[in-house]
Every structure is written in structure tokens, then in C-alpha cells.
N, C-alpha and C positions, 0 to 999 in steps of 0.2 A: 622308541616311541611306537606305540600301537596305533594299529590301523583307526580304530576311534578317533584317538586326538588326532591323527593327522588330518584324520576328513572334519573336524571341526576345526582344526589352524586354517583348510585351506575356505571354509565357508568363510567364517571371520577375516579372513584377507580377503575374500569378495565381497567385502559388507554383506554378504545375504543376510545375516543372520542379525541386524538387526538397520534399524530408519537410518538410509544416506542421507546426508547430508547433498542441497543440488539448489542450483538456482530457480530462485520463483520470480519472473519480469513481470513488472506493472506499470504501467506510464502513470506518473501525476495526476488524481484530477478524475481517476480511472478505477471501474472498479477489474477485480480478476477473480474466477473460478476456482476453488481446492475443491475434491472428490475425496474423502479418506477413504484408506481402507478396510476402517473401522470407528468405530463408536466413540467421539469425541467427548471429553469430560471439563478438558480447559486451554486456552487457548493463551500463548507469550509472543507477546511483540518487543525485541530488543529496545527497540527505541520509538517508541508510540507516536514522536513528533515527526517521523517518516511517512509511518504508515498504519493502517488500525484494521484491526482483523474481526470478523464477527461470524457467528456458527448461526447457519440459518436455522441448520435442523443438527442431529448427531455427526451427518457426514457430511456433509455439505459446509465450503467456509468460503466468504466473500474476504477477497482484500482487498483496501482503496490506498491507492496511494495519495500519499499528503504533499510531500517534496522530494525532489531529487535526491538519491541517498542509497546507502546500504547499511541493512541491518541484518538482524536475523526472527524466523517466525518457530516457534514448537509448538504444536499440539501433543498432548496429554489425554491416554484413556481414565476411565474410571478408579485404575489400579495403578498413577501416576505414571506409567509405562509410557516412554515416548511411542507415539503414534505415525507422527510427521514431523521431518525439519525440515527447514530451509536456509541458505541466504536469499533474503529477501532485498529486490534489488531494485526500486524505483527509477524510471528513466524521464527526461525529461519526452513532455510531446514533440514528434519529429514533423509528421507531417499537419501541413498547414498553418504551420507558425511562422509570424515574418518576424525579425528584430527589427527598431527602427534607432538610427542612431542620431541625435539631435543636437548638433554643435556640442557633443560629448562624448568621450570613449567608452560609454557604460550606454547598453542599446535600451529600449523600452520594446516589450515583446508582447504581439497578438496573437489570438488563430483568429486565421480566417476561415469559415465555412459555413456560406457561403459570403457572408458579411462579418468584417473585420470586429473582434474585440478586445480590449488588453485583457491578459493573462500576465500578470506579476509572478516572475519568477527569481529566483534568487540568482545576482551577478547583473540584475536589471540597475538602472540607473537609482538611486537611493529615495529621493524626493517622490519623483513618480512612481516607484514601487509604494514609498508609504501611503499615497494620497489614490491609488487606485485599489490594493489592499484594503486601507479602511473602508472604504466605497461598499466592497466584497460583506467586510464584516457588520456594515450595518444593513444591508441588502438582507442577507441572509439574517440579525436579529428582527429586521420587520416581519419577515415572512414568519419566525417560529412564534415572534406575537401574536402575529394577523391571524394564524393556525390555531392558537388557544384563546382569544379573544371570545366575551362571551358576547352569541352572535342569535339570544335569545328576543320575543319579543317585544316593543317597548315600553 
């Protein structure tokens, strides 16, 4: 073996030479910073009902997490070339959440800060997950009405 291949066996055993793979944390609910080290072209989210990934600008990538979970993220240059990987790894919120458990062994879960409010997260008790969940989803479709409503005048 030449001294070439061997100083490229021993890069390739150090991953230098090309994107590790490495944990990316995000709490639920939360968004989190990427920096690339270059010029982003396209962005993969293993599993999109985790977490959703979006490119502000070429290098720059926001991630939010959606539920607790593990997937995986790639970014892609121009020339398909991976860029960045990750597992991506969703946690739930630690601090300032209470569970509450209510004549049931499945809790109902808040943050509080500074004033309590549920947060539905999954292993929450079934009933009240769906009925404070919905709550969430129809909150949030008033608000994207209220947002395009035409608010011209009468």
C-alpha cells in the first residue's frame, strides 16, 4: 500500500473527509440554529411529523421541533453533494412543566412560566390530550384567518 492510500484510509477513518453524521437537540415546540458550511441547495427531514426544517438564507437553517422523537436531517449543495447530516433528535420540554395526574395514571401536562398552561404531549392522558389539542388547532386556524381576512374599507 502507498503512502497515498494510506493517508486517505486513515482521513476516511476519521470521517474528515466527508459530512459526520452527530446529534442535532431541539426541545418540542422550539425552534434551533444550523450554520452550514456551505451553500445550501435542499433540505430532508426523515420524518417531517417530528420536526420541519427550513433555510432562511443559503446557510443558515432553522429547526422546530413538532414532538418528541428521533429522526434524521440532510442538507444538500447545489451539486446534490451532502452538505450536513444529522440525527435529529426532539426532546421533550424539561424545565417548567408540571404533569398533573387526575384520578388517572396517564398525567395532563403544563409549562408554567410564569402562569400555568396545558401543553398536550403524547403519553398525556387520551380525552384531555384530544380536547386541549383541538383547542391548539383551532386557535391557531383563527389566527391564519384573522391574518388574511380582508381588513379593507367598508
Amino acid at each position: 500500500m502507498g503512502f497515498r492510500t494510506f493517508c486517505i484510509a486513515i482521513v476516511m477513518a476519521l470521517g474528515l473527509g466527508a459530512a459526520q453524521a452527530r446529534d442535532f437537540v431541539v426541545t418540542a415546540d422550539q425552534a434551533g440554529l444550523i450554520r452550514l458550511p456551505g451553500d445550501a441547495a435542499g433540505v430532508i427531514v426523515g420524518n417531517p411529523g417530528i420536526a420541519d426544517a427550513m433555510l432562511y438564507d443559503s446557510r443558515t437553517l432553522f429547526v422546530t421541533g413538532k414532538v418528541f422523537g428521533r429522526t434524521n436531517l440532510i442538507v444538500l449543495d447545489g451539486a446534490g453533494r451532502v452538505l450536513y447530516t444529522s440525527d435529529l433528535v426532539v426532546s421533550q420540554p424539561d424545565s417548567g412543566t408540571v404533569q398533573v395526574f387526575r384520578n388517572s395514571d396517564r398525567p395532563e401536562t403544563y409549562v408554567c412560566a410564569p402562569t400555568c398552561q396545558a401543553i398536550p404531549q403524547i403519553g398525556d392522558e387520551m380525552s384531555w390530550f384530544d380536547e386541549v389539542d383541538q383547542q391548539r388547532i383551532s386557535a391557531r386556524a383563527g389566527a391564519r384567518d384573522g391574518a388574511t381576512a380582508d381588513v379593507g374599507p367598508n
